[in-house]
C-alpha positions as CSV (number, residue, x, y, z in Angstrom):
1,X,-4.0,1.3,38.8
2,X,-0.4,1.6,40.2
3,X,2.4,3.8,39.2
4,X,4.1,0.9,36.6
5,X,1.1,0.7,35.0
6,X,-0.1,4.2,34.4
7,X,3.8,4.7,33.1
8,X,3.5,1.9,30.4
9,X,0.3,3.3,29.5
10,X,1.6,6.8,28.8
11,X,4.3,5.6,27.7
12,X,2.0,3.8,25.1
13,X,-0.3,7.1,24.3
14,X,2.7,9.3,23.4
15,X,4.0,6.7,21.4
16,X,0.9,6.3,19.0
17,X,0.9,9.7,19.1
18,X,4.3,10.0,17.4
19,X,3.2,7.7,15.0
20,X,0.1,9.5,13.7
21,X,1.9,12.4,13.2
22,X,4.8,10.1,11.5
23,X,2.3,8.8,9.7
24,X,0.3,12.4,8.8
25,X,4.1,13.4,7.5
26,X,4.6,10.5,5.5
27,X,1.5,10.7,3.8
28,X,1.5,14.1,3.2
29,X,5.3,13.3,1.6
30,X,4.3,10.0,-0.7
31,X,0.9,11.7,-1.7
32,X,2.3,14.5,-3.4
33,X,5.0,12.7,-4.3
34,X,3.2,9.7,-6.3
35,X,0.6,12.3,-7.2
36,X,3.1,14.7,-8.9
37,X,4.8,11.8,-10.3
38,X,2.1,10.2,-12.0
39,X,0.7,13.8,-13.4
40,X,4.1,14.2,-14.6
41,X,4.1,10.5,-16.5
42,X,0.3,11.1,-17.1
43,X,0.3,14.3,-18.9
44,X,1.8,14.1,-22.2
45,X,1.4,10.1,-22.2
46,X,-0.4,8.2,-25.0
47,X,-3.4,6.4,-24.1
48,X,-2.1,3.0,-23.9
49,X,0.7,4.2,-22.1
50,X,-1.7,5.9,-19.5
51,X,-3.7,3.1,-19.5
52,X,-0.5,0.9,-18.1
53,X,0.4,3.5,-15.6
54,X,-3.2,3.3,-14.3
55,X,-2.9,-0.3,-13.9
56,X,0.6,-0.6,-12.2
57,X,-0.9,2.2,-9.8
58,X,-3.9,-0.3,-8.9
59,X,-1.9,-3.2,-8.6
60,X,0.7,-1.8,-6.3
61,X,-2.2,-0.7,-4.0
62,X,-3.5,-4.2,-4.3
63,X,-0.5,-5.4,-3.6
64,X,0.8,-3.9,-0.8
65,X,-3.0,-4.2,0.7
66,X,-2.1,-7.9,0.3
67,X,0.7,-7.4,2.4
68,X,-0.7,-5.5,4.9
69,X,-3.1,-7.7,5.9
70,X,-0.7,-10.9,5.7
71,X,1.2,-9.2,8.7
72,X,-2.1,-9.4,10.5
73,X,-2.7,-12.7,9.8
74,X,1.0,-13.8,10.3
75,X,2.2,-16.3,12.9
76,X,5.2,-14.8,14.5
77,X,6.1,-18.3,16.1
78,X,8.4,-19.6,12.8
79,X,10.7,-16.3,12.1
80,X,12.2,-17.0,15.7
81,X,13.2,-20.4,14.6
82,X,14.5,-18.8,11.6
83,X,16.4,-16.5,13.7
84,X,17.5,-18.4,15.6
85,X,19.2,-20.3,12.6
86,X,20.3,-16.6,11.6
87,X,17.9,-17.0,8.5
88,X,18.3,-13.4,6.1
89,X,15.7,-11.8,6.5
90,X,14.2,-13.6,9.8
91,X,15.1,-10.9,12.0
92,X,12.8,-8.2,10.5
93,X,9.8,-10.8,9.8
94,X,9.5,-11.1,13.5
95,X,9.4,-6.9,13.9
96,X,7.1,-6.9,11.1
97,X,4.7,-9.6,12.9
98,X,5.3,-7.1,16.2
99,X,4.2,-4.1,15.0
100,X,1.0,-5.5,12.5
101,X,-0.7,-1.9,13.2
102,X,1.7,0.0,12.0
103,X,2.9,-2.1,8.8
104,X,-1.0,-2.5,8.2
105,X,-1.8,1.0,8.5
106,X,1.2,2.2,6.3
107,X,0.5,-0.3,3.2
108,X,-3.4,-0.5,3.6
109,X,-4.1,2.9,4.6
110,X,-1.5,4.7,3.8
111,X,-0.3,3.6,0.0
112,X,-3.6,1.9,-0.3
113,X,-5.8,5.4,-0.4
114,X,-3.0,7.2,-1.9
115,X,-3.2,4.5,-5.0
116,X,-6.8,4.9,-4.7
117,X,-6.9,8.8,-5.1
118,X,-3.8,9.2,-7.3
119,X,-5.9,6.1,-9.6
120,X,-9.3,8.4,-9.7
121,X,-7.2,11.4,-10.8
122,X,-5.2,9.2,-13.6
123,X,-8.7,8.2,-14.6
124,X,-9.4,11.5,-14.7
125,X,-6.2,12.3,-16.9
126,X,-7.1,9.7,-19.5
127,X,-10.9,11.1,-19.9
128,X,-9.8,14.5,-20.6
129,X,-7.2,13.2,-23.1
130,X,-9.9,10.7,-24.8
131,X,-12.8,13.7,-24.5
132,X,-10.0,15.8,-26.3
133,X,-9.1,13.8,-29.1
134,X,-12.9,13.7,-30.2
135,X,-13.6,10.2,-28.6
136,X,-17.4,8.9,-29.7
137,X,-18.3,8.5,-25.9
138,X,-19.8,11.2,-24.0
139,X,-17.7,12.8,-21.3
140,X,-20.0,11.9,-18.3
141,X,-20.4,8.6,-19.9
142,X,-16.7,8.2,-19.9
143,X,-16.2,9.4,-16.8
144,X,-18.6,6.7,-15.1
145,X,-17.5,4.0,-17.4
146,X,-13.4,4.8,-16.1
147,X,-14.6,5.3,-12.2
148,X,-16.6,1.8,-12.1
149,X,-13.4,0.2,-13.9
150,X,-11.0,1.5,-11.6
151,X,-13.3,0.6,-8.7
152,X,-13.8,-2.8,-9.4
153,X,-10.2,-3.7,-10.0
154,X,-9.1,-1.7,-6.8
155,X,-12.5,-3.8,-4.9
156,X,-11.2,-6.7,-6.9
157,X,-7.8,-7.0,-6.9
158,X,-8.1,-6.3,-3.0
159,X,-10.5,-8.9,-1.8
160,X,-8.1,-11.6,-3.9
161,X,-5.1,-10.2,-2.2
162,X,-6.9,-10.2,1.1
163,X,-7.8,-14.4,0.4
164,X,-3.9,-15.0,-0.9
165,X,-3.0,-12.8,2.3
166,X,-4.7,-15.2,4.8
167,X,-3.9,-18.2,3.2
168,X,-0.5,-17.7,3.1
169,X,0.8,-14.7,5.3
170,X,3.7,-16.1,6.4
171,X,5.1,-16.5,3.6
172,X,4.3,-13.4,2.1
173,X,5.6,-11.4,5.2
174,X,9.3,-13.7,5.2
175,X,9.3,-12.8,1.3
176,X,8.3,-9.2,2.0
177,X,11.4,-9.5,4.9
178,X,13.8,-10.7,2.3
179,X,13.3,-8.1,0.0
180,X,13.3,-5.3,2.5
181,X,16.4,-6.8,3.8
182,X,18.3,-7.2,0.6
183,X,17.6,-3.9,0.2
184,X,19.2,-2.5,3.2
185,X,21.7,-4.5,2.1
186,X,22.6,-2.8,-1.4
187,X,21.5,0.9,0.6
């Protein structure tokens, strides 16, 4: 192996490395942070309202499960046209495209298991509220009917977002660029 190549590829090594510990930060940040956020919501929340939080958790795992797999299934070929048109949001389509790993392990992995624990403990929140106001269902009874419901909309809602991702993951990842875009924009 010559001397270019043994560069690039340690080049490459310390640059994963950076990102897994980016990536060990980050999820050590938005866990605790959506965690003590949806306690917080959670805790003094009527059931229905619990209820609705639990679901907007699931779904914004789903969805952003649905977008990490689109990037890895995108095309990168149309954003350059795009940009080359200087098309909003073109630009960041094709870096999104570029680094698939990343983007894919920050919205599958990363906000994917933290919806996935921070659901299991909401679930938990709302059987220990239910068990407390005298609910007719027994606690373990409860607890397995809540953890099989939360599973098989997380399971669910995921292997329809990964069909929708496939199907149409360029699209998703230009509308995902727009709105990150149009964000930066107002930041």
């Amino acid at each position: 192996m010559g001397k270019e190549k043994k560069a690039k590829k340690a080049k490459e090594t310390m640059s994963h490395k950076k990102w897994v510990f980016y990536i060990i930060l980050w999820t050590i940040l938005l866990g605790g942070t959506i965690t003590s956020l949806s306690d917080l919501l959670l805790k003094n929340a009527e059931v229905l309202v619990a209820f609705v939080i639990l679901i907007l958790i699931i779904a914004f795992g789903v969805v952003l499960d649905t977008v990490g797999t689109a990037v890895t299934a995108a095309n990168e070929t149309p954003f350059h046209s795009m940009a080359a048109k200087k098309v909003p949001g073109a630009k960041l389509a094709v870096k999104l495209v570029r680094n698939a790993d990343k983007v894919s392990n920050f919205c599958n992995d990363v906000i994917g298991d933290i919806c996935g624990i921070v659901s299991g403990t909401a679930s938990g929140i709302i059987v220990n509220t239910l068990v407390g106001r005298g609910f007719p269902i027994k606690e373990t009874l409860l607890s397995a009917l809540m953890g099989s419901l939360v599973a098989a909309g997380t399971v669910g809602g995921k292997a329809m977002g990964k069909n929708i991702a496939i199907k149409y993951s360029n699209d998703i990842v230009f509308k995902v660029a727009q709105i990150v875009n149009m964000i930066k924009k107002e930041g």
